[in-house]
BAKOLRO-913005 format. One record per atom (N, C-alpha, C): residue number from 1; residue in one letter; atom name; x, y, z. Coordinates in steps of 0.05 Angstrom, whole numbers, plus 5000, padded with zeros to 4 digits. Layout:
<rogu NUM | vogu a | pafi CA | xx X | yy Y | zz Z>
...
# end
This chain:
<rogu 1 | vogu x | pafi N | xx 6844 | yy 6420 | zz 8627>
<rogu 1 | vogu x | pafi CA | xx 6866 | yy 6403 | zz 8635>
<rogu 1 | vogu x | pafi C | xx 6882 | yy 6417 | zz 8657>
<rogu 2 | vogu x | pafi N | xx 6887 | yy 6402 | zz 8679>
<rogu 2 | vogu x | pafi CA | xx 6911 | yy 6415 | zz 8699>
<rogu 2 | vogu x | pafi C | xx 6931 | yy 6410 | zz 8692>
<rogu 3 | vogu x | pafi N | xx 6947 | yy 6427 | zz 8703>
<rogu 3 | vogu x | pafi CA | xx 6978 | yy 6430 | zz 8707>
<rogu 3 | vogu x | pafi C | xx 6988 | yy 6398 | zz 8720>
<rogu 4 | vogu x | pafi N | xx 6968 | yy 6386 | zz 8735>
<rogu 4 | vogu x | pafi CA | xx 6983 | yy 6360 | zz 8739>
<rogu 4 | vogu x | pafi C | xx 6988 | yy 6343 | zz 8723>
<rogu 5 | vogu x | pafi N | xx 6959 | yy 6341 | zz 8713>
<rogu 5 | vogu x | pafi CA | xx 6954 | yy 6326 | zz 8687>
<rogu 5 | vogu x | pafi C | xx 6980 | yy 6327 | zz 8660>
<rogu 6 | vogu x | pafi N | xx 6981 | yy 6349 | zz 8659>
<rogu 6 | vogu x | pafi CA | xx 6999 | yy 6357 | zz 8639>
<rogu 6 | vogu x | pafi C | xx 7021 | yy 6348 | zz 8642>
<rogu 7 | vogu x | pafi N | xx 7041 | yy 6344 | zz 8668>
<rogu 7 | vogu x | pafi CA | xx 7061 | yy 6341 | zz 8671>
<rogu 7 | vogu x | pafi C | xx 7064 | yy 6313 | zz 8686>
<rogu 8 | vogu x | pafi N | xx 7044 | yy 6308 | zz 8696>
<rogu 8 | vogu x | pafi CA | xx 7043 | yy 6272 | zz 8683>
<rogu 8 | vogu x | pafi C | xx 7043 | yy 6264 | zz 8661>
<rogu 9 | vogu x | pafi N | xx 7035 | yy 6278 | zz 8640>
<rogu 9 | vogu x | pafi CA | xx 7032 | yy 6278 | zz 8612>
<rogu 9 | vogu x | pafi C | xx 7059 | yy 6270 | zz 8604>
<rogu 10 | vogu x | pafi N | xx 7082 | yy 6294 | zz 8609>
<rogu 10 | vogu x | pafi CA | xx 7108 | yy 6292 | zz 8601>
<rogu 10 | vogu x | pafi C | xx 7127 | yy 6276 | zz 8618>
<rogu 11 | vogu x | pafi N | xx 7118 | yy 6273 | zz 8642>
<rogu 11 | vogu x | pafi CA | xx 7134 | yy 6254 | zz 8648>
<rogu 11 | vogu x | pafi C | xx 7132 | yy 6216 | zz 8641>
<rogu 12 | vogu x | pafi N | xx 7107 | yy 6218 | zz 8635>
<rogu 12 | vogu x | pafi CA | xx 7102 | yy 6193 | zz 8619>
<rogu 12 | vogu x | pafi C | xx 7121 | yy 6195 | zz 8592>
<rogu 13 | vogu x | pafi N | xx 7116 | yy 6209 | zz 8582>
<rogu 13 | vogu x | pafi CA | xx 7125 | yy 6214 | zz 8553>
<rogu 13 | vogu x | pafi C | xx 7160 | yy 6200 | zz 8552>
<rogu 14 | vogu x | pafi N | xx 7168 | yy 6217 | zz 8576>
<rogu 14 | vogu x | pafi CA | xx 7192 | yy 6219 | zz 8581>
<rogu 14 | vogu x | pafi C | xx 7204 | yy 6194 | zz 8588>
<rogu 15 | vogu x | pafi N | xx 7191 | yy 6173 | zz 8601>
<rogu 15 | vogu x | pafi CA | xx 7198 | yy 6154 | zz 8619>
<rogu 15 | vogu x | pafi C | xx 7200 | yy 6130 | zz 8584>
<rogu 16 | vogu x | pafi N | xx 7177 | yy 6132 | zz 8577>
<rogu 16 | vogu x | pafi CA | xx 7172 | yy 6118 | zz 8550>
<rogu 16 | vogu x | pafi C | xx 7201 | yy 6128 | zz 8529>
<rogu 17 | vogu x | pafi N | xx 7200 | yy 6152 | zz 8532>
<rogu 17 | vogu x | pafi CA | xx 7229 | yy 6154 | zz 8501>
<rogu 17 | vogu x | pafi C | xx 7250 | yy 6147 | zz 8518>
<rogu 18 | vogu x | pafi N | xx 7258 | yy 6150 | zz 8538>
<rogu 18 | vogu x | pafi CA | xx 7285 | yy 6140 | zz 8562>
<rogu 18 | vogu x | pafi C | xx 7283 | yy 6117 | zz 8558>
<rogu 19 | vogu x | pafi N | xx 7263 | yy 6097 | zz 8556>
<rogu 19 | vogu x | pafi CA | xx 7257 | yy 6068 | zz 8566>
<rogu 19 | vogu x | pafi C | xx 7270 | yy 6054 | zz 8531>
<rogu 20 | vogu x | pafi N | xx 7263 | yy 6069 | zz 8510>
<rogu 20 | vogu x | pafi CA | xx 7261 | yy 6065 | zz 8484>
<rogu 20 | vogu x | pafi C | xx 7300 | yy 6069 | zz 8477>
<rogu 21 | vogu x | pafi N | xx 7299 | yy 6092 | zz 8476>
<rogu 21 | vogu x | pafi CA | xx 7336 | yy 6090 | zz 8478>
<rogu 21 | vogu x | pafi C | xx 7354 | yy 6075 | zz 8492>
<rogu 22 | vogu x | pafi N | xx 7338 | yy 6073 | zz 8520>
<rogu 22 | vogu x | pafi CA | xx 7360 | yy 6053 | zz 8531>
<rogu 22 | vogu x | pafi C | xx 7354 | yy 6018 | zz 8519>
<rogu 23 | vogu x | pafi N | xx 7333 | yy 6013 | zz 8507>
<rogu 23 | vogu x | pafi CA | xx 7329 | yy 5987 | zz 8495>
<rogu 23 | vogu x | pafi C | xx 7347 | yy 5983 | zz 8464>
<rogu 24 | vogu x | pafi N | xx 7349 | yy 6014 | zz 8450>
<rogu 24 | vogu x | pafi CA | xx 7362 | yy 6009 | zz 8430>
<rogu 24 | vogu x | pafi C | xx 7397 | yy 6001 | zz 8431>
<rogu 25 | vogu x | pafi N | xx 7407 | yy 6026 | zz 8463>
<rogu 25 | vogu x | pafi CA | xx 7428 | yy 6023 | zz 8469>
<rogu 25 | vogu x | pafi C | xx 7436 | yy 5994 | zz 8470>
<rogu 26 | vogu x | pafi N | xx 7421 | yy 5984 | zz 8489>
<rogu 26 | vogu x | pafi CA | xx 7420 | yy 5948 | zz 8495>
<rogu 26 | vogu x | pafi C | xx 7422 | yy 5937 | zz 8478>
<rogu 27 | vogu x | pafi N | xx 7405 | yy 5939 | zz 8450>
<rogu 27 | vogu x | pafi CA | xx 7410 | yy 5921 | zz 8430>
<rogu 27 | vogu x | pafi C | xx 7429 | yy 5924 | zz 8415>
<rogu 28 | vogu x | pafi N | xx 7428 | yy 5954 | zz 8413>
<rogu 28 | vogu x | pafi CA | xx 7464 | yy 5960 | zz 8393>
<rogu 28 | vogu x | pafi C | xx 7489 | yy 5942 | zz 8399>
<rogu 29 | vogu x | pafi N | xx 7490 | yy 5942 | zz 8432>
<rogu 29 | vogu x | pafi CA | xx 7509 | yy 5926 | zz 8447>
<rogu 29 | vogu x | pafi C | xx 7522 | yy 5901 | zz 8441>
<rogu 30 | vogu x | pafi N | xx 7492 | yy 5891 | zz 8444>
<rogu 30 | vogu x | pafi CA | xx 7498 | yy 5860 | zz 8437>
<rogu 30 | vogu x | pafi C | xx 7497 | yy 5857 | zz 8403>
<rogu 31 | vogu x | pafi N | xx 7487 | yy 5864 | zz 8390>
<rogu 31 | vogu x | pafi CA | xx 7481 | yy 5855 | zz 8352>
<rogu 31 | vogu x | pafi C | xx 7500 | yy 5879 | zz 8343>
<rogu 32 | vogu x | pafi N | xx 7518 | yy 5886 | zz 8347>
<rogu 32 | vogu x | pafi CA | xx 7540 | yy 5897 | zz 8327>
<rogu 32 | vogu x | pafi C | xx 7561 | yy 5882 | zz 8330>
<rogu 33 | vogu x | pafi N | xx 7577 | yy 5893 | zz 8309>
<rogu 33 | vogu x | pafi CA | xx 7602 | yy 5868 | zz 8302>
<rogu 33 | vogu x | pafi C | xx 7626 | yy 5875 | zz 8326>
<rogu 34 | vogu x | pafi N | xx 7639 | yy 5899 | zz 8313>
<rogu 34 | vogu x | pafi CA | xx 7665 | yy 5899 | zz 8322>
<rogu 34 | vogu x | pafi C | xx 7659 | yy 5925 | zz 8349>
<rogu 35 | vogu x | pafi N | xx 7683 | yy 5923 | zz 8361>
<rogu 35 | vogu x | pafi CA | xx 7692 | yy 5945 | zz 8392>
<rogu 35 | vogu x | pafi C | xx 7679 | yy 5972 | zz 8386>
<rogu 36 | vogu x | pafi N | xx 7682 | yy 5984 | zz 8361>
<rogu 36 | vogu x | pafi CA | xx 7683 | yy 6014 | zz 8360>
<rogu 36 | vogu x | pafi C | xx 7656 | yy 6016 | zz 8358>
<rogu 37 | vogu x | pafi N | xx 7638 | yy 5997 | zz 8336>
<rogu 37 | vogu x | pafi CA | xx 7614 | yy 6006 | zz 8328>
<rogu 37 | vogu x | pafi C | xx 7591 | yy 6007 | zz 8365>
<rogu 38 | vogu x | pafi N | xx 7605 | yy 5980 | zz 8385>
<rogu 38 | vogu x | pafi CA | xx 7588 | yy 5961 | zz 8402>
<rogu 38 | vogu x | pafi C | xx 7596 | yy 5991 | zz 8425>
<rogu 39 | vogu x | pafi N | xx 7615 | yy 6007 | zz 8421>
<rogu 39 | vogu x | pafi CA | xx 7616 | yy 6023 | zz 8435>
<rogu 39 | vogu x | pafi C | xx 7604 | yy 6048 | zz 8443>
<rogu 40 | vogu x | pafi N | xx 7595 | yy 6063 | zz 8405>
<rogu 40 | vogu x | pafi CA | xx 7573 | yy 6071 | zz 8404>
<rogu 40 | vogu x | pafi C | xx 7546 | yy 6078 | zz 8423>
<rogu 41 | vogu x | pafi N | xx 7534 | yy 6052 | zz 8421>
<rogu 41 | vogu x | pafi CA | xx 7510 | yy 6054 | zz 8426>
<rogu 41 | vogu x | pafi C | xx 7502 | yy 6056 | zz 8461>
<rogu 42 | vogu x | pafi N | xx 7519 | yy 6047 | zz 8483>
<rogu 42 | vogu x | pafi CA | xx 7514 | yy 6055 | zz 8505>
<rogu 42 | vogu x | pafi C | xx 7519 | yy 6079 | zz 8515>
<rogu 43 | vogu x | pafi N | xx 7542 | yy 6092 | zz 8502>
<rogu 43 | vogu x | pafi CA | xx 7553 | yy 6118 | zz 8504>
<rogu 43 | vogu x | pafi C | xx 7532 | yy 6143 | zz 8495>
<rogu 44 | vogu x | pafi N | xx 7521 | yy 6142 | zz 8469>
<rogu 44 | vogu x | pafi CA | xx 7499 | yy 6156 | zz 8468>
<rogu 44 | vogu x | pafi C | xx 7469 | yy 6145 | zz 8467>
<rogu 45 | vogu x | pafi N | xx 7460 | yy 6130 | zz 8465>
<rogu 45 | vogu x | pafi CA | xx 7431 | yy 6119 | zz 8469>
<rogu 45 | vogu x | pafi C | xx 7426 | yy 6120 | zz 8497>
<rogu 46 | vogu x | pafi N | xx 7437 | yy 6094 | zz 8510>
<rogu 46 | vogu x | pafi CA | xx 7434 | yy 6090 | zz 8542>
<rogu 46 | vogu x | pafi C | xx 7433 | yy 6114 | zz 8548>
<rogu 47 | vogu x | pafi N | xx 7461 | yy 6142 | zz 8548>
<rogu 47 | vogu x | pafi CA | xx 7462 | yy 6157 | zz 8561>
<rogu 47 | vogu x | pafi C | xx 7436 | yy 6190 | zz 8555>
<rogu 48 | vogu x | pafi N | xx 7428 | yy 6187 | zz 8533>
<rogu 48 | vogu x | pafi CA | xx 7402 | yy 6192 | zz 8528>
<rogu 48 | vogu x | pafi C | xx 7384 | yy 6185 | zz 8547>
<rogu 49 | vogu x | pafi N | xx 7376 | yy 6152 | zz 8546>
<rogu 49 | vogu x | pafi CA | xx 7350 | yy 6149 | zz 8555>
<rogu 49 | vogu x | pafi C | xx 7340 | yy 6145 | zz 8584>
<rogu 50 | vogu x | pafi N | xx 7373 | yy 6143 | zz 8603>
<rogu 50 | vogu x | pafi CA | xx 7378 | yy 6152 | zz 8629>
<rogu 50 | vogu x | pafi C | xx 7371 | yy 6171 | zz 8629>
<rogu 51 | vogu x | pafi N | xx 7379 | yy 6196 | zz 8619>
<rogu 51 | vogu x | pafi CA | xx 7375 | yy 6228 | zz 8619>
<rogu 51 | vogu x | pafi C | xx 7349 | yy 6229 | zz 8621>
<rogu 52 | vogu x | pafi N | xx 7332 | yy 6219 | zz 8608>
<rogu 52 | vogu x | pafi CA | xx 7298 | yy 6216 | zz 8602>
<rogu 52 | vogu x | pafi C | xx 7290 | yy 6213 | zz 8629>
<rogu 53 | vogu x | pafi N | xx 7301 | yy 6186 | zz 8636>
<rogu 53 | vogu x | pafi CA | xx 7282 | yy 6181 | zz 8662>
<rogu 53 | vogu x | pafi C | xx 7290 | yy 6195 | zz 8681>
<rogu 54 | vogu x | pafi N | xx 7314 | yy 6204 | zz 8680>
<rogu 54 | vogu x | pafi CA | xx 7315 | yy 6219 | zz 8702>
<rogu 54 | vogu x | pafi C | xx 7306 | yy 6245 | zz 8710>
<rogu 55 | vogu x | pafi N | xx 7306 | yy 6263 | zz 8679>
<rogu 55 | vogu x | pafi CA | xx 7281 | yy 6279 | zz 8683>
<rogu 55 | vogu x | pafi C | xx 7256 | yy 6280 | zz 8693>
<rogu 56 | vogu x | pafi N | xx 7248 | yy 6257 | zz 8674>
<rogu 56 | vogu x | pafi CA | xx 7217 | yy 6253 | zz 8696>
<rogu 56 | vogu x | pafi C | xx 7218 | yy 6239 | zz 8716>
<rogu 57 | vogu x | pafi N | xx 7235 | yy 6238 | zz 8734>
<rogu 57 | vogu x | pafi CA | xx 7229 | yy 6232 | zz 8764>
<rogu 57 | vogu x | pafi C | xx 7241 | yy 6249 | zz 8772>
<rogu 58 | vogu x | pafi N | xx 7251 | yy 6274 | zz 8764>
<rogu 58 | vogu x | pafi CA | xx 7254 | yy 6299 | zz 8774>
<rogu 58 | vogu x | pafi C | xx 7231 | yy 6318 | zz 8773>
<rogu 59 | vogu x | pafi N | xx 7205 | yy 6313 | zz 8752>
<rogu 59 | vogu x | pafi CA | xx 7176 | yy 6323 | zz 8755>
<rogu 59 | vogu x | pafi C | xx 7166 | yy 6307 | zz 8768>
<rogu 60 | vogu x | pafi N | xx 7163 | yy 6281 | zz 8775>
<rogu 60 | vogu x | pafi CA | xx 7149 | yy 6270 | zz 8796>
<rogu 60 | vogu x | pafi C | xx 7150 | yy 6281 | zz 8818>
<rogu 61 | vogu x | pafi N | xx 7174 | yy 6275 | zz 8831>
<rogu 61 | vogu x | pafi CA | xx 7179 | yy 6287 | zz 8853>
<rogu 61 | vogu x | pafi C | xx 7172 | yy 6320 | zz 8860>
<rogu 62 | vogu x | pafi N | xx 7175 | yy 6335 | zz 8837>
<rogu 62 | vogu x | pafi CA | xx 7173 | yy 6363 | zz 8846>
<rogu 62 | vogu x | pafi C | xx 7131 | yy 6363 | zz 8848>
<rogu 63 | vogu x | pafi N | xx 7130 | yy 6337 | zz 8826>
<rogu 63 | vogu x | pafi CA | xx 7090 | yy 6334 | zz 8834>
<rogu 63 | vogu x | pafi C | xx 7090 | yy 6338 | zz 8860>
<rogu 64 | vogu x | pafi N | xx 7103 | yy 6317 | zz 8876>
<rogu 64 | vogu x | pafi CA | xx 7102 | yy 6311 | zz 8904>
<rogu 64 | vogu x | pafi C | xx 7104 | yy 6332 | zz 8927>
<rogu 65 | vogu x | pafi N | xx 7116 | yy 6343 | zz 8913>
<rogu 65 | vogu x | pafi CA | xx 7121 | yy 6372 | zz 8935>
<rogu 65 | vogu x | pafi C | xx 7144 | yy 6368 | zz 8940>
<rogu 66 | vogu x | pafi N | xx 7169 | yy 6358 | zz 8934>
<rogu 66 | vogu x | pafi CA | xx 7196 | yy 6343 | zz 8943>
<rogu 66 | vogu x | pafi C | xx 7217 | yy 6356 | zz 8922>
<rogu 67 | vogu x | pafi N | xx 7232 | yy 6370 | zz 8934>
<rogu 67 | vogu x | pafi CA | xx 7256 | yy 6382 | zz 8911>
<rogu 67 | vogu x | pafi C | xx 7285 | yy 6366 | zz 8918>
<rogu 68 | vogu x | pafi N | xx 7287 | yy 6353 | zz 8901>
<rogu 68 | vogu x | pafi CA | xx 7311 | yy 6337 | zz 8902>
<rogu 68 | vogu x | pafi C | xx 7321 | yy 6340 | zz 8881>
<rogu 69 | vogu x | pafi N | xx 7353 | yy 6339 | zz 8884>
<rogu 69 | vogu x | pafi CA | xx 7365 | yy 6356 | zz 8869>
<rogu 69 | vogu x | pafi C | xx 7391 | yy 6324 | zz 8867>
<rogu 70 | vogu x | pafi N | xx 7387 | yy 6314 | zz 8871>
<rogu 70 | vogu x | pafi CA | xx 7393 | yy 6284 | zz 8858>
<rogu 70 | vogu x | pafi C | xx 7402 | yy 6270 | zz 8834>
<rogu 71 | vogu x | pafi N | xx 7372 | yy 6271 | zz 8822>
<rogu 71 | vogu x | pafi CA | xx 7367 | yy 6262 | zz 8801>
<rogu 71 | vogu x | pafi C | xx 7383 | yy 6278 | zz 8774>
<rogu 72 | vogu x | pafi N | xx 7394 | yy 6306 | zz 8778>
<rogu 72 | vogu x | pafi CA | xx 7402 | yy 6330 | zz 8763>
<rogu 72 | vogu x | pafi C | xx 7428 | yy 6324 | zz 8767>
<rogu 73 | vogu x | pafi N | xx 7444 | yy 6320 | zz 8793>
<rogu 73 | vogu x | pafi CA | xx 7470 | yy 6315 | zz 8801>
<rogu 73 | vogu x | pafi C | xx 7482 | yy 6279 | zz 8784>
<rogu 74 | vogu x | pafi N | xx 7462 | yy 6268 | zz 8781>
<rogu 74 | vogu x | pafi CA | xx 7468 | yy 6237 | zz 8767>
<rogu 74 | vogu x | pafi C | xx 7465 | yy 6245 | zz 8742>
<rogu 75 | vogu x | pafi N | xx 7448 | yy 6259 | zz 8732>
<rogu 75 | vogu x | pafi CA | xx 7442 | yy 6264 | zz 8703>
<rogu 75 | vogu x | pafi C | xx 7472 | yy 6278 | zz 8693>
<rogu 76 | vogu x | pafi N | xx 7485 | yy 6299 | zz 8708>
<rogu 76 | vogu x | pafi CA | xx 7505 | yy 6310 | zz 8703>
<rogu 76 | vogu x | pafi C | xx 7517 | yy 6294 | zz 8704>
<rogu 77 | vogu x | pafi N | xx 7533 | yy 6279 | zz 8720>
<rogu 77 | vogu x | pafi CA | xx 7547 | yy 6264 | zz 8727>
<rogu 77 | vogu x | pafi C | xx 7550 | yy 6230 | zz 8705>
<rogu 78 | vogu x | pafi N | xx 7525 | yy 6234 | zz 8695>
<rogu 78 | vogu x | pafi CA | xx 7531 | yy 6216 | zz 8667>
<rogu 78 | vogu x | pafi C | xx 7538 | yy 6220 | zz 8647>
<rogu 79 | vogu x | pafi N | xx 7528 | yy 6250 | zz 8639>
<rogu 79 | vogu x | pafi CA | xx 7529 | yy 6269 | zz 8614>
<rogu 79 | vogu x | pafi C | xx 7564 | yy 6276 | zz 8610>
<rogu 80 | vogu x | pafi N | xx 7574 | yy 6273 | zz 8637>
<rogu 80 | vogu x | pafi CA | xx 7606 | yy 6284 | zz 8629>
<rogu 80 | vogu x | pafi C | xx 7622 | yy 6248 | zz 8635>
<rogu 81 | vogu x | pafi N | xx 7612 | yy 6239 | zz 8650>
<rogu 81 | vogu x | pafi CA | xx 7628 | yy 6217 | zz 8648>
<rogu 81 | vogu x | pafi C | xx 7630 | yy 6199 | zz 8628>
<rogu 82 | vogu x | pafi N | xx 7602 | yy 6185 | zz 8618>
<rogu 82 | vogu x | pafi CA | xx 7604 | yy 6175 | zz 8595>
<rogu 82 | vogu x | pafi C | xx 7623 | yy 6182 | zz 8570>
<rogu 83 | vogu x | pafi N | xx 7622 | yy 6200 | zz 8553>
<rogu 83 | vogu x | pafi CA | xx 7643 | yy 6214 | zz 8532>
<rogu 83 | vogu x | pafi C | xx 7674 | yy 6202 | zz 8540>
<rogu 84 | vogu x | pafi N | xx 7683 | yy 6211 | zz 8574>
<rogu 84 | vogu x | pafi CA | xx 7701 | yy 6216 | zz 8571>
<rogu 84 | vogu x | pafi C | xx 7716 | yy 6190 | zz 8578>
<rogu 85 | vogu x | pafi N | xx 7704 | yy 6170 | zz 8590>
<rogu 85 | vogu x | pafi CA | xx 7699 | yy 6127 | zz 8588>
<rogu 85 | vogu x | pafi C | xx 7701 | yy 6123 | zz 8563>
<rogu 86 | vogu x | pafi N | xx 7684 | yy 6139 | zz 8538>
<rogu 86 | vogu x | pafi CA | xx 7688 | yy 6123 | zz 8518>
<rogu 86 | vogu x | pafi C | xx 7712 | yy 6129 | zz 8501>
<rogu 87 | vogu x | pafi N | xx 7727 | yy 6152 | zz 8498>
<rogu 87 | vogu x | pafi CA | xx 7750 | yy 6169 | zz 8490>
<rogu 87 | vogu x | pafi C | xx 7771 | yy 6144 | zz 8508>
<rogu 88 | vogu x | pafi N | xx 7774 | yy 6149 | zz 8527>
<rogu 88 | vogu x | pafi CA | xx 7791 | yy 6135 | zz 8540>
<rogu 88 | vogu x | pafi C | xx 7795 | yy 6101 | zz 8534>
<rogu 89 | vogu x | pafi N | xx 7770 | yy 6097 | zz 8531>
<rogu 89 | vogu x | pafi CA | xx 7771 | yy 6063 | zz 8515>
<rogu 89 | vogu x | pafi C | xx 7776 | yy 6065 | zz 8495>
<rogu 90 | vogu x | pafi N | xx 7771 | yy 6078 | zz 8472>
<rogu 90 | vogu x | pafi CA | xx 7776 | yy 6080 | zz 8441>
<rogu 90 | vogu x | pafi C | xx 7807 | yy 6081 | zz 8443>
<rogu 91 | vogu x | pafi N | xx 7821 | yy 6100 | zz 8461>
<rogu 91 | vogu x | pafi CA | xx 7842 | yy 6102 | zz 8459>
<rogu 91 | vogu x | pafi C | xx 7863 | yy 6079 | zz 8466>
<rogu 92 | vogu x | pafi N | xx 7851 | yy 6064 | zz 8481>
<rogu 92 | vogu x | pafi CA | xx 7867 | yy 6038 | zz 8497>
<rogu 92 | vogu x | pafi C | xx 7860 | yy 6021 | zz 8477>
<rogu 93 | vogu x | pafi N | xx 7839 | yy 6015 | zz 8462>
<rogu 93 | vogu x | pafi CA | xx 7834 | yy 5997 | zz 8440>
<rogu 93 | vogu x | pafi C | xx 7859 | yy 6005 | zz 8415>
<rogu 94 | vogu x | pafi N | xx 7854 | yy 6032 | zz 8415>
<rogu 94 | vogu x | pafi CA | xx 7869 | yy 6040 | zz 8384>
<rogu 94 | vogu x | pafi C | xx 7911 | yy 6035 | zz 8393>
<rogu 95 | vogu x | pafi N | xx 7909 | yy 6033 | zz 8421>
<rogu 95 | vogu x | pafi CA | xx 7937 | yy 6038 | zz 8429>
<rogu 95 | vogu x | pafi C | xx 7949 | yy 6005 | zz 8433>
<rogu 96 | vogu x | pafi N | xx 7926 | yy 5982 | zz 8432>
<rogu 96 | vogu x | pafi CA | xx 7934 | yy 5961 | zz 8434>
<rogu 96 | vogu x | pafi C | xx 7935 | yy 5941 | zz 8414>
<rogu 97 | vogu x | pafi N | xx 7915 | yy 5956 | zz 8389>
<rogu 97 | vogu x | pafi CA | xx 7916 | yy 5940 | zz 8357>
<rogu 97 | vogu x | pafi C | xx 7915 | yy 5967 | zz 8341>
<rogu 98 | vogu x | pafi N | xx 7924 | yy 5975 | zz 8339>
<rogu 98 | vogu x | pafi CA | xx 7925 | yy 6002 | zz 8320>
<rogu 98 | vogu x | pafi C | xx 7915 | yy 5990 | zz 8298>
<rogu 99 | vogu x | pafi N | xx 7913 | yy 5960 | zz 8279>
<rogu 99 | vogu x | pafi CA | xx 7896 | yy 5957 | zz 8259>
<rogu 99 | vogu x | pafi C | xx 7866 | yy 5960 | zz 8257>
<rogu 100 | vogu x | pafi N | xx 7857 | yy 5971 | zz 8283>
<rogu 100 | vogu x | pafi CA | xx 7830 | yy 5969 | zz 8281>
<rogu 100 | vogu x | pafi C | xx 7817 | yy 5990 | zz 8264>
<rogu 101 | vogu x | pafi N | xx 7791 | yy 5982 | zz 8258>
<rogu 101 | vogu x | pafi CA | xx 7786 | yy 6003 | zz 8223>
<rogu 101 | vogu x | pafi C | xx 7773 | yy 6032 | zz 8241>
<rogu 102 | vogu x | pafi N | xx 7788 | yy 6060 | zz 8251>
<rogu 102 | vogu x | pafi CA | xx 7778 | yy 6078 | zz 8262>
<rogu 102 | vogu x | pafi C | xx 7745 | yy 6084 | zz 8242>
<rogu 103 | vogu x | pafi N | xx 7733 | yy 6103 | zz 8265>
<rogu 103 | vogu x | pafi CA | xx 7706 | yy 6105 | zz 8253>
<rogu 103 | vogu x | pafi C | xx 7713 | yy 6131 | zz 8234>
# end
């Protein structure tokens, strides 16, 4: 087996579990009840299965001979923003009905 092979291997792999989290994120979205639970699931699934693909099109590309440093700068760039979108919404939710049932 080559080294290409292989890492087409994982970037398949990768593209498939990214593709899988972001479908669960999607569905958590829409089929849960209330704000807190529906908030959940894009915040860590989606932001999971982004992370996936964007790994493996950071081994594609380095297949290619192409170092782009892109795909690493968005990955970061979701990993800290997401959290701190959803903190900030929880908080504007909890600051505008404070009866809502915290998690």
């Amino acid at each position: 087996m080559t080294t290409t092979f292989l890492l087409d291997l994982v970037s398949s792999a990768l593209v498939i579990v990214g593709v899988f989290f972001t479908l669960v994120g999607s569905i958590g979205l829409v089929k849960l009840s209330d704000f807190m639970k529906r908030l959940h699931c894009p915040t860590k699934a989606s932001t999971l299965g982004v992370g996936c693909v964007l790994i493996a099109s950071m081994i594609d590309f380095s297949l290619a001979g192409e170092t782009s440093l892109h795909e690493l700068l968005i990955s970061l760039f979701i990993f800290i923003t997401a959290p701190v979108s959803a903190h900030l919404m929880v908080k504007a939710a909890l600051r505008d009905d404070p009866n809502i049932p915290r998690p």
